[in-house]
N, CA, C and O atoms as CSV, one atom per row, in Angstrom:
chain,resi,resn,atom,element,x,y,z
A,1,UNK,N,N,0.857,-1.179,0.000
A,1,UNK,CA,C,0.000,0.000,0.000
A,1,UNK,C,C,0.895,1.231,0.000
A,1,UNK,O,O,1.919,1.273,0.681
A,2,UNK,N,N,0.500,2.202,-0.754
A,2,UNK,CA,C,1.256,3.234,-0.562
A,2,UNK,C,C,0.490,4.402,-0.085
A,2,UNK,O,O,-0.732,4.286,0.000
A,3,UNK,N,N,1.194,5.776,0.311
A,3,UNK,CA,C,0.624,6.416,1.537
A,3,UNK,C,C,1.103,7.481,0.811
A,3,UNK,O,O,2.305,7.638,0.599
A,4,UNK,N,N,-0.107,8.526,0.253
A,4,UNK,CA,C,0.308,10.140,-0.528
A,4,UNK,C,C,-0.106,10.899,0.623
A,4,UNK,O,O,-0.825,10.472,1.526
A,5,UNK,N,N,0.490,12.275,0.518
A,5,UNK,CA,C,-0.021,13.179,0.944
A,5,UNK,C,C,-0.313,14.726,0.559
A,5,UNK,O,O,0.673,15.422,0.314
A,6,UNK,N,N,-1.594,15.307,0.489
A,6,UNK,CA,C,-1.512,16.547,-0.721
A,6,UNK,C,C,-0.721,17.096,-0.925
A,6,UNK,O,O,-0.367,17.472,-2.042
A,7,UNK,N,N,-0.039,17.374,0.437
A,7,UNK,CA,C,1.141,18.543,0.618
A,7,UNK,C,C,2.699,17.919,-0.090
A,7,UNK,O,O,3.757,18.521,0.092
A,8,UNK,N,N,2.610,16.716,-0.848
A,8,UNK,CA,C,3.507,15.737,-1.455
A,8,UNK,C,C,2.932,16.216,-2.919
A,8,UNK,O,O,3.940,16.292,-3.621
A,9,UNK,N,N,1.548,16.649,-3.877
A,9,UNK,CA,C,1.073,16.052,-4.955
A,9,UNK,C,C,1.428,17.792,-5.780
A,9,UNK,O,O,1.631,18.923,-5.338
A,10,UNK,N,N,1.381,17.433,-6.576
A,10,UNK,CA,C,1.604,19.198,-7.661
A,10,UNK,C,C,-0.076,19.686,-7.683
A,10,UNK,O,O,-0.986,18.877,-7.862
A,11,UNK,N,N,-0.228,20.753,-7.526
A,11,UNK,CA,C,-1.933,21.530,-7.704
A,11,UNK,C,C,-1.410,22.552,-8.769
A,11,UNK,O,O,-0.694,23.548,-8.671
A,12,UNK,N,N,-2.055,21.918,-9.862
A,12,UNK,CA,C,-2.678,22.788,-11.189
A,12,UNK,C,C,-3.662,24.052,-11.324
A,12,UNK,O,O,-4.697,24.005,-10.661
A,13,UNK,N,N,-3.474,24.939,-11.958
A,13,UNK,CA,C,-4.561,26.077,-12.039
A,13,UNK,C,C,-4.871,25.947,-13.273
A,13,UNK,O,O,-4.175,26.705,-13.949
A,14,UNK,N,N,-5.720,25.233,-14.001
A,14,UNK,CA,C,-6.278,24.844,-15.008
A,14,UNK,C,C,-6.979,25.705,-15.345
A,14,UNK,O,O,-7.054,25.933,-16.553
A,15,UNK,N,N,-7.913,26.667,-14.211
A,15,UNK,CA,C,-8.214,28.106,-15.061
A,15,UNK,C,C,-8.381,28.844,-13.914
A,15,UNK,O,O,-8.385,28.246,-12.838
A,16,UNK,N,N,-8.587,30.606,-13.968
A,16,UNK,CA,C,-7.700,31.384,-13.344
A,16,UNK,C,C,-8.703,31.061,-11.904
A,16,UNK,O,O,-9.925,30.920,-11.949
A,17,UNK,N,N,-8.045,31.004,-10.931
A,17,UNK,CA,C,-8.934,31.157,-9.458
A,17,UNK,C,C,-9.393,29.192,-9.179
A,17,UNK,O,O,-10.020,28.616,-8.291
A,18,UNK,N,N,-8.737,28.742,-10.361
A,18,UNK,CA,C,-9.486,27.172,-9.963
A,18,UNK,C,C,-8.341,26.494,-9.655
A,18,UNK,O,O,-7.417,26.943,-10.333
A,19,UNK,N,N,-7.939,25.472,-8.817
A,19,UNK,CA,C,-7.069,24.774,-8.289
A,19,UNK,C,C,-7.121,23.273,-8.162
A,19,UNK,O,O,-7.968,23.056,-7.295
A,20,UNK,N,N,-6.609,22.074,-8.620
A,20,UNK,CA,C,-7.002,21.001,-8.618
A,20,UNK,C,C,-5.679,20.229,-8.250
A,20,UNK,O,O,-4.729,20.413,-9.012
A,21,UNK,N,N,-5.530,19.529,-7.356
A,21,UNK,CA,C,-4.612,18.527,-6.858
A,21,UNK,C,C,-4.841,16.952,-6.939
A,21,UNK,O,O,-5.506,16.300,-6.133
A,22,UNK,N,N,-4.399,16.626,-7.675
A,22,UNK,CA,C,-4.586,14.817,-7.615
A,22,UNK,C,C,-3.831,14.530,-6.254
A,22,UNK,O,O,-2.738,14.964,-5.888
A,23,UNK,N,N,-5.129,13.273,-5.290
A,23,UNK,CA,C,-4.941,13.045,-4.066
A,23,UNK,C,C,-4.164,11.893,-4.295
A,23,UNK,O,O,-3.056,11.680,-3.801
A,24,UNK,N,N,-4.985,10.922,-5.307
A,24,UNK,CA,C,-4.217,9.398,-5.317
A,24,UNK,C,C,-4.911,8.440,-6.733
A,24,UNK,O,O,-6.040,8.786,-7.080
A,25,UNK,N,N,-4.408,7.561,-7.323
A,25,UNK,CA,C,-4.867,6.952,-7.914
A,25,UNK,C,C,-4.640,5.372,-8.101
A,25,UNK,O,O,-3.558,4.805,-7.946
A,26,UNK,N,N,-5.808,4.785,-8.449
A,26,UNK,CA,C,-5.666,3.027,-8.754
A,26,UNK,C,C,-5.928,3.020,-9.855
A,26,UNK,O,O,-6.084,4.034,-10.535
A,27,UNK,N,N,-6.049,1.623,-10.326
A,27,UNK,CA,C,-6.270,1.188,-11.324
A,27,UNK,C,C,-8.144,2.022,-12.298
A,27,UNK,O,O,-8.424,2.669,-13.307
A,28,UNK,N,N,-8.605,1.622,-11.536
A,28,UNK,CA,C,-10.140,2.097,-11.829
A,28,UNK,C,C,-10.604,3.245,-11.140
A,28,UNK,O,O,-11.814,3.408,-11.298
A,29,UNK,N,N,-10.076,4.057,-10.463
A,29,UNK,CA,C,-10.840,5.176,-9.655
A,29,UNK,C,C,-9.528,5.915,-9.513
A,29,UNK,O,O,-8.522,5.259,-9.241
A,30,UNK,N,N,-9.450,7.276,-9.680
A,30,UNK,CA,C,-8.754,8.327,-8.583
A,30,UNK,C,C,-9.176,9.334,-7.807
A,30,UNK,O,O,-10.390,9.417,-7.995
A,31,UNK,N,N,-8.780,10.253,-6.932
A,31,UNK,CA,C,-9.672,11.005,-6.153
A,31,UNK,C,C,-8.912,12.759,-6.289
A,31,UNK,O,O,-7.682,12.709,-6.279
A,32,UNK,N,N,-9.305,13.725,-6.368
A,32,UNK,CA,C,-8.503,14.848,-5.957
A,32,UNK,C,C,-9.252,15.902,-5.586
A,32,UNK,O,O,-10.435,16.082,-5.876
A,33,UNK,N,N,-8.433,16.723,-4.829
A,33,UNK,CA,C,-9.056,18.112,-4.008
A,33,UNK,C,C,-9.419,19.128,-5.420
A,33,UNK,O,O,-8.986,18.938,-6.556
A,34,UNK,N,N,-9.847,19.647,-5.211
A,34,UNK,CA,C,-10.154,20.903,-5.790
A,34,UNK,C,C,-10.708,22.104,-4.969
A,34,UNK,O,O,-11.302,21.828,-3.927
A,35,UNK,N,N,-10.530,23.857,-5.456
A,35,UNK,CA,C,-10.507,24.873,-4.815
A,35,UNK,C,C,-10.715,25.526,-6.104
A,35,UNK,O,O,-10.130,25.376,-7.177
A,36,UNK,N,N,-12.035,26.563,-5.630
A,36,UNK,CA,C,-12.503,27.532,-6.576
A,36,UNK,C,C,-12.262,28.921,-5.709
A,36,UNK,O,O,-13.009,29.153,-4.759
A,37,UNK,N,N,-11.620,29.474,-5.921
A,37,UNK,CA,C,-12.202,31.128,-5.480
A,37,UNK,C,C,-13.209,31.849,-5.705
A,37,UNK,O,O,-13.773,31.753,-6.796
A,38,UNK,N,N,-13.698,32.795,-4.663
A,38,UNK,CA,C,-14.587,33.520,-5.195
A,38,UNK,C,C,-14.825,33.851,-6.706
A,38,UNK,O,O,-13.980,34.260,-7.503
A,39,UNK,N,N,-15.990,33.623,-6.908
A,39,UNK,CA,C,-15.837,34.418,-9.089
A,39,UNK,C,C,-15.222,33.162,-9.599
A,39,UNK,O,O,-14.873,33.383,-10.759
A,40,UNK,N,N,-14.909,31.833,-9.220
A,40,UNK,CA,C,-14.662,31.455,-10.373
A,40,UNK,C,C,-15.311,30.239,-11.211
A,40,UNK,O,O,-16.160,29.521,-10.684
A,41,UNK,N,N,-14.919,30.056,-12.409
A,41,UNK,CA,C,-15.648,28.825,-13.013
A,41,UNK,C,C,-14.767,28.123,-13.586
A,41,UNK,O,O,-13.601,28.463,-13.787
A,42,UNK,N,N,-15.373,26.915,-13.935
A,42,UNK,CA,C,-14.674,25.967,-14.745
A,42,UNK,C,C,-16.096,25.711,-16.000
A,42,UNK,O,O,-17.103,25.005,-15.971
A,43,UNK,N,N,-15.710,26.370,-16.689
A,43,UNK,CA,C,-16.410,26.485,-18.216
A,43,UNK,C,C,-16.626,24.765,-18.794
A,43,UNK,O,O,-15.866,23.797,-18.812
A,44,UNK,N,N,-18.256,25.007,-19.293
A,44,UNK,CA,C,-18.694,23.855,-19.548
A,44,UNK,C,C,-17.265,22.617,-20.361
A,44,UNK,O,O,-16.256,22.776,-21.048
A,45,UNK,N,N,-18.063,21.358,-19.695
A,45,UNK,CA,C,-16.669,20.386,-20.488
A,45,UNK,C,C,-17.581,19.122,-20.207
A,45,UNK,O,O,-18.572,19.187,-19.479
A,46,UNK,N,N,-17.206,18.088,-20.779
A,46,UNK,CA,C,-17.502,16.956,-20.706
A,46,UNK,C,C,-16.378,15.890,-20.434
A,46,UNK,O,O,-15.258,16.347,-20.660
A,47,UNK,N,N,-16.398,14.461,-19.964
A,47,UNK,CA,C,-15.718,13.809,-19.937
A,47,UNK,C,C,-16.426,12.048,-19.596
A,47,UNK,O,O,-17.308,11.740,-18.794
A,48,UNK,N,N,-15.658,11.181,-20.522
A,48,UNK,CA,C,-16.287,9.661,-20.376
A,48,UNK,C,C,-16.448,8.955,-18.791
A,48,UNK,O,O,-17.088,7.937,-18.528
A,49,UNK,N,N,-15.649,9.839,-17.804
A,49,UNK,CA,C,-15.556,9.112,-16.781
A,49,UNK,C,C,-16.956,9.422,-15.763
A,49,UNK,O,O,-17.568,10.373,-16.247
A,50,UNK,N,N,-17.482,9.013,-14.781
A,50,UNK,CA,C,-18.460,9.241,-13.775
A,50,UNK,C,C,-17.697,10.057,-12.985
A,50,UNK,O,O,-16.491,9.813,-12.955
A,51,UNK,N,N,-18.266,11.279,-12.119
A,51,UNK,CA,C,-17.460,11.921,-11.411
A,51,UNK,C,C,-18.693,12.004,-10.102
A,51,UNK,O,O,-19.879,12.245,-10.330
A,52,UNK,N,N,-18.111,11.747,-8.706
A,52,UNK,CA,C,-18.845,11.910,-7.488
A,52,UNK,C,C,-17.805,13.118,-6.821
A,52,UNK,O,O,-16.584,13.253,-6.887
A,53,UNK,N,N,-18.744,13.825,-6.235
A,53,UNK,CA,C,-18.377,15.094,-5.863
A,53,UNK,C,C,-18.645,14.767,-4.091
A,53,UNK,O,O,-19.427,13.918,-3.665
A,54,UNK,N,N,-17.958,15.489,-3.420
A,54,UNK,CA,C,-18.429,15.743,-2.067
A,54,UNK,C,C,-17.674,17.174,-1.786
A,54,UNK,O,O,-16.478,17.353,-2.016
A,55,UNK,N,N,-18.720,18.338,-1.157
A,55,UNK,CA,C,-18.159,19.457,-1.052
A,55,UNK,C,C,-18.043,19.432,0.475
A,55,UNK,O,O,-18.782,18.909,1.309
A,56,UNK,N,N,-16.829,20.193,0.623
A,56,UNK,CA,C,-16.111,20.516,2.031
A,56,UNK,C,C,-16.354,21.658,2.627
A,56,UNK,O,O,-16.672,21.747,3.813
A,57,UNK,N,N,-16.204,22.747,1.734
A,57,UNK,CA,C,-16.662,23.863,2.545
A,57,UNK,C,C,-17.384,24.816,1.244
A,57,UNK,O,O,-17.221,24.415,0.091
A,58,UNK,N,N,-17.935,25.696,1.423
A,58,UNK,CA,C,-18.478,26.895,1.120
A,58,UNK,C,C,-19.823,26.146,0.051
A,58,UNK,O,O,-20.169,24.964,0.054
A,59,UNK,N,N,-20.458,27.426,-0.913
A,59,UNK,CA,C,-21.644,27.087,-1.582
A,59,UNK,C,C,-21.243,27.289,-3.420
A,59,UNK,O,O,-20.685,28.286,-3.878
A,60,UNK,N,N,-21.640,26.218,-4.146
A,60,UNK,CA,C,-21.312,25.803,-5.119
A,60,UNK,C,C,-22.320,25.486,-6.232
A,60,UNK,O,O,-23.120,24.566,-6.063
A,61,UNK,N,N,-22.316,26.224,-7.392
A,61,UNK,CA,C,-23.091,25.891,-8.227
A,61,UNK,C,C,-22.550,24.722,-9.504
A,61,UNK,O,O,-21.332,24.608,-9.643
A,62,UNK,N,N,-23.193,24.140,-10.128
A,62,UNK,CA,C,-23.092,22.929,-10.964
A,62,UNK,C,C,-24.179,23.225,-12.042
A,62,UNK,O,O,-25.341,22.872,-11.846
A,63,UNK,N,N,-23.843,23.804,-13.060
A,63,UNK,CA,C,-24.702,23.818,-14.329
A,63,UNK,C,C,-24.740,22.507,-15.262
A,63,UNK,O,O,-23.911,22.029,-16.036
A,64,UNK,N,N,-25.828,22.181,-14.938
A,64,UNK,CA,C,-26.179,20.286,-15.652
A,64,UNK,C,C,-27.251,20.832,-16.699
A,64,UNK,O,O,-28.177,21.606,-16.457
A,65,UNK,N,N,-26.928,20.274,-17.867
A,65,UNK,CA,C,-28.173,20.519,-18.725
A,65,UNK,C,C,-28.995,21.992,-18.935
A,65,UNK,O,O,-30.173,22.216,-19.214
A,66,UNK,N,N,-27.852,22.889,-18.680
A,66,UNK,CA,C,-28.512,23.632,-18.607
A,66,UNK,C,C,-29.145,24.777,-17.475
A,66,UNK,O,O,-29.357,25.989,-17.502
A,67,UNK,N,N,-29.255,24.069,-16.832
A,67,UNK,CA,C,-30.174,23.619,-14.880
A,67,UNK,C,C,-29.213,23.848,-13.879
A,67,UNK,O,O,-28.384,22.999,-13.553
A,68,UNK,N,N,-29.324,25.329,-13.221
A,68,UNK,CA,C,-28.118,25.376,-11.766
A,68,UNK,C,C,-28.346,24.490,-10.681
A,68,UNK,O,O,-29.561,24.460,-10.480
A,69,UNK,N,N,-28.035,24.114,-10.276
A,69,UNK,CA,C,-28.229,22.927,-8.656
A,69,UNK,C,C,-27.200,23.707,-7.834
A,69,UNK,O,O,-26.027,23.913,-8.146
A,70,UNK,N,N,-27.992,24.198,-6.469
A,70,UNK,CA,C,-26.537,24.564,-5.715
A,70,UNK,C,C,-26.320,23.270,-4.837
A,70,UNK,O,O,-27.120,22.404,-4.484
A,71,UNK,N,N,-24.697,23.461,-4.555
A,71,UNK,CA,C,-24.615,22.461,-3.566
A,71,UNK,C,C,-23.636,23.404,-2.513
A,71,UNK,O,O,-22.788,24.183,-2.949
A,72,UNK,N,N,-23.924,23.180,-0.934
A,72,UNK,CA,C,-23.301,23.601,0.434
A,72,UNK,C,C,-22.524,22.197,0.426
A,72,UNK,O,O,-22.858,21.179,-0.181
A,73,UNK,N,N,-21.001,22.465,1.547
A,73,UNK,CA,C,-21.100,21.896,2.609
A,73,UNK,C,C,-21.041,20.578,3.446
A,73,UNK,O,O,-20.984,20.545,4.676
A,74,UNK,N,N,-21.066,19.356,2.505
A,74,UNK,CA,C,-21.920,18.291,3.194
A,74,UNK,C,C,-22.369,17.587,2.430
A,74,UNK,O,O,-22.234,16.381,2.639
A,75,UNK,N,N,-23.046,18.013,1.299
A,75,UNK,CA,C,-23.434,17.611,0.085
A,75,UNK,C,C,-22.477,16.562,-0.541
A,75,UNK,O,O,-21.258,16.545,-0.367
A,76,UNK,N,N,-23.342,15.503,-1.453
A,76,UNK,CA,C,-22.365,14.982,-2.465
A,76,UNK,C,C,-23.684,15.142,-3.590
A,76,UNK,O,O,-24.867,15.464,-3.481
A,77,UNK,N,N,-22.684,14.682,-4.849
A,77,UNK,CA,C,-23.493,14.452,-6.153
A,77,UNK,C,C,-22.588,13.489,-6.913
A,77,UNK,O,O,-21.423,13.130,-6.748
A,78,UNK,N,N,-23.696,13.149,-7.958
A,78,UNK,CA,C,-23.323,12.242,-9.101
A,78,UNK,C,C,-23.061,13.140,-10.507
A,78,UNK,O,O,-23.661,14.215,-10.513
A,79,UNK,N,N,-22.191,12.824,-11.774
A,79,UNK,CA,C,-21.894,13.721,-12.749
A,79,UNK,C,C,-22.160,12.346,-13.895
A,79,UNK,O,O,-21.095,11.824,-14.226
A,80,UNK,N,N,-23.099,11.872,-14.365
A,80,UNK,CA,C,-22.398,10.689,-15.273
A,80,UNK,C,C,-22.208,11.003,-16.217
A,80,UNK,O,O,-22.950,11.743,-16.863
A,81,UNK,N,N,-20.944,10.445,-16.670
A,81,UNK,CA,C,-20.222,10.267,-17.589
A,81,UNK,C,C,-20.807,10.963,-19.088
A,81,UNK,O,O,-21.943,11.057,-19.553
A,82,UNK,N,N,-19.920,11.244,-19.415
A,82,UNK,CA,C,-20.159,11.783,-20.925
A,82,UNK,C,C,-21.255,13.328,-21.118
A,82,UNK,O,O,-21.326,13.858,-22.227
A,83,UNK,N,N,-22.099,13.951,-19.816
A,83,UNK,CA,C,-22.451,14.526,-19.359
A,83,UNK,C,C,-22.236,15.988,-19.458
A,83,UNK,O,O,-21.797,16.404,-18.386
A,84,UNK,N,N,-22.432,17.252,-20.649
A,84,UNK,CA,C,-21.699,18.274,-20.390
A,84,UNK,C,C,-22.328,18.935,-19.068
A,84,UNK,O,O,-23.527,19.080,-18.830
A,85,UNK,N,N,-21.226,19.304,-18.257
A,85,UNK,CA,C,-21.697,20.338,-17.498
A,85,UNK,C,C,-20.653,21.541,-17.237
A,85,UNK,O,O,-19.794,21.699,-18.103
A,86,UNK,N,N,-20.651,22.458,-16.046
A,86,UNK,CA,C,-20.246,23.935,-15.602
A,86,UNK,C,C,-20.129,23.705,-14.230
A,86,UNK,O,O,-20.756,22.746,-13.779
A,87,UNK,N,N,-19.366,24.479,-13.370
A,87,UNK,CA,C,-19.338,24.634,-11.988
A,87,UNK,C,C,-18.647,26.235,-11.947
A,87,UNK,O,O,-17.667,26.539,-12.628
A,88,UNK,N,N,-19.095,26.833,-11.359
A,88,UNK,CA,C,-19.020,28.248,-10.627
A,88,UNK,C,C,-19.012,28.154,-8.576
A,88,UNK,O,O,-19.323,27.404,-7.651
A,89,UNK,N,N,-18.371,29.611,-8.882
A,89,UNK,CA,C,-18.374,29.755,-7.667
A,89,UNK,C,C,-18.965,31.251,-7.308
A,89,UNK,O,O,-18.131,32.148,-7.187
A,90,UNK,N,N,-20.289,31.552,-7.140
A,90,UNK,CA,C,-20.883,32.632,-7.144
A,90,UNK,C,C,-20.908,33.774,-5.760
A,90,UNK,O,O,-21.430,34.889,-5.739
A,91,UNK,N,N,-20.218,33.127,-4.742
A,91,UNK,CA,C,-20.195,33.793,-3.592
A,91,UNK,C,C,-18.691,34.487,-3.598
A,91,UNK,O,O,-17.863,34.649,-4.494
A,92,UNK,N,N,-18.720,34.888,-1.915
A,92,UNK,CA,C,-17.452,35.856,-1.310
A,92,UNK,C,C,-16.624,34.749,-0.583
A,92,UNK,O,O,-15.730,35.131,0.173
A,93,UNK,N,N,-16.882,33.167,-0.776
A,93,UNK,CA,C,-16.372,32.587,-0.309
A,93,UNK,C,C,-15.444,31.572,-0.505
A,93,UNK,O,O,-16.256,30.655,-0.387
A,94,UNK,N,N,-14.309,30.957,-0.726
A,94,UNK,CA,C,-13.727,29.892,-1.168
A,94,UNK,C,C,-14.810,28.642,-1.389
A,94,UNK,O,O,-15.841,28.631,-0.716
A,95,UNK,N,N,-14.549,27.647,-2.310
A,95,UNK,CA,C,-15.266,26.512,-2.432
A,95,UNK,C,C,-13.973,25.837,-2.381
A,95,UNK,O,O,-12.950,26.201,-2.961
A,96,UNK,N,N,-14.192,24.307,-1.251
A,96,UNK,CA,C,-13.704,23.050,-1.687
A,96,UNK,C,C,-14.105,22.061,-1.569
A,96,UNK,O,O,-14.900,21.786,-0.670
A,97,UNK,N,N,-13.584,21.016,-2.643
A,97,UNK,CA,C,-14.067,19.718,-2.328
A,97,UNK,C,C,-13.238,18.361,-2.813
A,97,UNK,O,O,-12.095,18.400,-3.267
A,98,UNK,N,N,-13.862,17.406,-2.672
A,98,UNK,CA,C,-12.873,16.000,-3.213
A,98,UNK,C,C,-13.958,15.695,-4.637
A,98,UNK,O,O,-15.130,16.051,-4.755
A,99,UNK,N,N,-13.512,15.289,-5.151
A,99,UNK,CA,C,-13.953,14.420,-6.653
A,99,UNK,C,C,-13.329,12.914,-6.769
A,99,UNK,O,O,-12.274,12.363,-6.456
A,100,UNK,N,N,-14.494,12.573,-7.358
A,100,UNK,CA,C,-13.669,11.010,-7.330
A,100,UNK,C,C,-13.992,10.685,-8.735
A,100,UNK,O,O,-15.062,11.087,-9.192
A,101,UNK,N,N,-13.222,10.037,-9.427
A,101,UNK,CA,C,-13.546,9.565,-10.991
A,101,UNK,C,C,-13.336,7.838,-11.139
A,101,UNK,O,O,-12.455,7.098,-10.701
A,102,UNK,N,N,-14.736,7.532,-12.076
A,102,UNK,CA,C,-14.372,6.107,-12.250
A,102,UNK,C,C,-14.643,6.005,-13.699
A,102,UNK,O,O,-15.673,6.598,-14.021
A,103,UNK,N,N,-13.988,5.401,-14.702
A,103,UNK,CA,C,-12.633,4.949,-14.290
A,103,UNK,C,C,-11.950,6.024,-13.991
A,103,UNK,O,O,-12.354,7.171,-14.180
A,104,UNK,N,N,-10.298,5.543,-13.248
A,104,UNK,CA,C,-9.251,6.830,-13.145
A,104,UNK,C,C,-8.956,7.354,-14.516
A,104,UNK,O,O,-8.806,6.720,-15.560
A,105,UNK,N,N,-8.905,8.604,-14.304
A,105,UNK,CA,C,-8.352,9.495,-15.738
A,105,UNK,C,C,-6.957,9.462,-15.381
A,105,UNK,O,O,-6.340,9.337,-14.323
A,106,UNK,N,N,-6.549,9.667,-17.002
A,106,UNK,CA,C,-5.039,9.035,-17.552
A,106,UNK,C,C,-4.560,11.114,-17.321
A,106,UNK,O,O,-5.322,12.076,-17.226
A,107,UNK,N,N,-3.141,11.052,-17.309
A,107,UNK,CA,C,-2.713,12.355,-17.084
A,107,UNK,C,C,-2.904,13.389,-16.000
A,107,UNK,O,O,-2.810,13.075,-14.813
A,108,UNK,N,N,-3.130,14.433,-16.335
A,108,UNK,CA,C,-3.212,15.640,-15.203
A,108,UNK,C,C,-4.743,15.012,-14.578
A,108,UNK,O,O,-5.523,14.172,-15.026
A,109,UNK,N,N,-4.745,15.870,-13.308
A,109,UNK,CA,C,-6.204,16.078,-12.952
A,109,UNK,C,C,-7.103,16.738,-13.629
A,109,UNK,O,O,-8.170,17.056,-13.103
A,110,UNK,N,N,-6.782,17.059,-14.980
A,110,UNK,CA,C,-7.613,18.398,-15.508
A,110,UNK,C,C,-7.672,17.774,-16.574
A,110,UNK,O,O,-8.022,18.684,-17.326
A,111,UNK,N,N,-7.586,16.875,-17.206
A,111,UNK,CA,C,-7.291,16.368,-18.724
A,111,UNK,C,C,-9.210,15.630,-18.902
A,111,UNK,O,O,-9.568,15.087,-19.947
């Protein structure tokens, strides 16, 4: 078994105010932090993998189809696969959370 730690992993700014750290990965699943600043987004995208979200702190929007969903806090969600969506961060407050992808994506956390 091996034993990462964030403060060990490289965090990407894939776009301006957004922050993404790969936590760890296996064969079929990986997991990583992510951090939005106030004002920011990650502009619609799609991807083949399923993505489960659980947010850590602050309030978070998720544009699905179109359709805002906020999520606080506590919250988790489902993203399936192939799915375009958006995430913003519309408050005065930092957003973070973990993501988990199945299967694991090949490359950066952002690919």
């Amino acid at each position: 078994m091996e034993r990462t730690s964030i403060s060990e992993q490289e965090t990407i700014e894939p776009e301006e105010g957004v922050r993404v750290t790969q936590l760890v990965a296996g064969e079929n699943m990986n997991a990583q932090h992510f951090r939005f600043d106030p004002g920011a987004t990650a502009m619609e995208h799609s991807h083949p993998h399923e993505q489960i979200v659980y947010i850590l702190e602050g309030t978070f929007t998720v544009i699905l189809d179109g359709e805002p969903f906020e999520f606080e806090a506590g919250d988790s969600y489902v993203i399936p696969g192939d799915v375009p969506h958006a995430s913003e961060n519309n408050t005065d407050e930092p957003v973070s959370g973990i993501d988990v992808f199945s299967p694991a994506r090949d490359g950066t956390p952002w690919d």
